[in-house]
N, C-alpha and C positions, 0 to 999 in steps of 0.2 A: 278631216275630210269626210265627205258625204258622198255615196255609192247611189246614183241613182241608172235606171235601165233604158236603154233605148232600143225599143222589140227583142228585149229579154236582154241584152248585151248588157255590163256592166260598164262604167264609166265614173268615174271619180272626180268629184267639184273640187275646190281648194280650198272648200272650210267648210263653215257650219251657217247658218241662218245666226240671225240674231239674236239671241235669249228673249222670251218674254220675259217681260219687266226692265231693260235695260234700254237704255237710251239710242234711238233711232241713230244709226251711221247719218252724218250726212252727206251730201250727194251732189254730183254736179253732172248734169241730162241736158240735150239736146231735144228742144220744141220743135216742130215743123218750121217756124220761122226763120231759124238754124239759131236760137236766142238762145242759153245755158238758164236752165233754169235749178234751181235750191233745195233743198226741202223745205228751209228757213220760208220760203214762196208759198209754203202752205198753212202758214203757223194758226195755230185754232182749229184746225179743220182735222175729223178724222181721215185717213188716208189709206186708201187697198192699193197695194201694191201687186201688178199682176206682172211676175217678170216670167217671160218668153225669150225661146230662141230666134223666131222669129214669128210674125203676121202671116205669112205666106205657107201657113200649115194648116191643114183643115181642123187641127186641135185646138191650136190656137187661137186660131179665128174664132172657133164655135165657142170658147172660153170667153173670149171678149168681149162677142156679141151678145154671151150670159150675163157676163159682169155688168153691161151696159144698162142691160134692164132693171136689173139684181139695186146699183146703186143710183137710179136714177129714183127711185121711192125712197131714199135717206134722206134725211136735212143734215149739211154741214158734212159732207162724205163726197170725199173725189176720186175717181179712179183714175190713178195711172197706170197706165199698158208701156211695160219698160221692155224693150229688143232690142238686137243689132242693125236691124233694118234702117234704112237711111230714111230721113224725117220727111225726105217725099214722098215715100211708099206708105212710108204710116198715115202721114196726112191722107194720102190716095186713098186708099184701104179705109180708113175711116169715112169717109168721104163719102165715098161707094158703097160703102152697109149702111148711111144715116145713123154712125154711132154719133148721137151728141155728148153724152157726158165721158167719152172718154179722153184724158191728156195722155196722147200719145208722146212716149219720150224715145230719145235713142241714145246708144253706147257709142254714138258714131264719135268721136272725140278720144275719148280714154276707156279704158276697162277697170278703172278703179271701182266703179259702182258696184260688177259682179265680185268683185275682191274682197269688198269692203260686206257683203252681202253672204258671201262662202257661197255663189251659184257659178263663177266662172268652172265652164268646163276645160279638165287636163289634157281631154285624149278622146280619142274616137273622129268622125267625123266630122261631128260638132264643136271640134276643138277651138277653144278662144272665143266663145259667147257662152250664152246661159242656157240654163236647165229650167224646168220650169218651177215658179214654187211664188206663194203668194203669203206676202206681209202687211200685218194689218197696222197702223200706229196712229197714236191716237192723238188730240189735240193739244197735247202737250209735247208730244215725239218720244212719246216712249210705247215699244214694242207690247202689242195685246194679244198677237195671234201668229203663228208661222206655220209656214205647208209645204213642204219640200217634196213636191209629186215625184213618190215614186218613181213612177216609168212615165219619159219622155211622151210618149203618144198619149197618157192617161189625162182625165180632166180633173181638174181641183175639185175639192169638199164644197161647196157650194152654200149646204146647208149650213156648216159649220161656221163662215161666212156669215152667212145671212142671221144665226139667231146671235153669234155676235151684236154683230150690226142694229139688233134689234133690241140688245141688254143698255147699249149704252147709251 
């Protein structure tokens, strides 16, 4: 388990991120179109994983509107924006900022993905969706980068991200 904070409160996920180096869980997400989409749906393509509790947080938002910019200057690099928000709202929300490069997905279906990931939250509030933390994986689906944000309201490494992104 992994202890992250939400304005300073402690809260416990049900595992750990994914090792770097270890091969990508795969996944089965909810598109706005309400279609299940794969990881297998992405094959070749590196992949930023930006998983959120939800869109409808001024953290998150500002996160995704970063990321938006962040990987719209990569070739071969897609961002998904993973929440439990329902695949209307993300489409909305997208929508309504002009993010184009982001595939918004949703947990609306199963919570294997946060399971399968170690971000489902145990307890607190936020109990039964995710914590926030970003996985990076590469075109072959194995794990290059993980960030498991500390504290809930905090914004991901960005930079860390980015000179990533820029090695490979």
């Amino acid at each position: 388990m992994t202890t992250v904070t939400r304005g300073g409160i402690p809260y416990q996920t049900n595992g750990e991120l994914p090792e770097v180096g270890s091969a990508a869980p795969d996944f089965r997400l909810v598109k706005g179109d309400l279609s299940d989409v794969t990881l297998a749906q992405f094959a070749g393509q590196r992949k930023v994983l930006s998983i959120l509790p939800s869109l409808d947080t001024p953290t998150c938002a500002k996160s995704t509107r970063r990321f938006n910019e962040l990987v719209s200057r990569m070739d071969n690099t897609v961002l998904l924006v993973i929440s439990a928000d329902l695949p209307y709202a993300q489409k909305r929300f997208c929508e309504t900022e002009g993010l184009e490069n982001v595939i918004p997905l949703s947990l609306m279906r199963t919570r294997k993905f946060a399971k399968d990931y170690g971000v489902l939250l145990l307890e607190g509030p936020l109990e039964g969706i995710t914590a926030c933390a970003i996985v990076m994986i590469d075109g072959n689906d194995q794990v290059v980068y993980t960030e498991m944000v500390p504290e809930i309201r905090q914004e991901p490494d960005y930079e860390a991200v980015l000179k990533l992104l820029g090695k490979e």
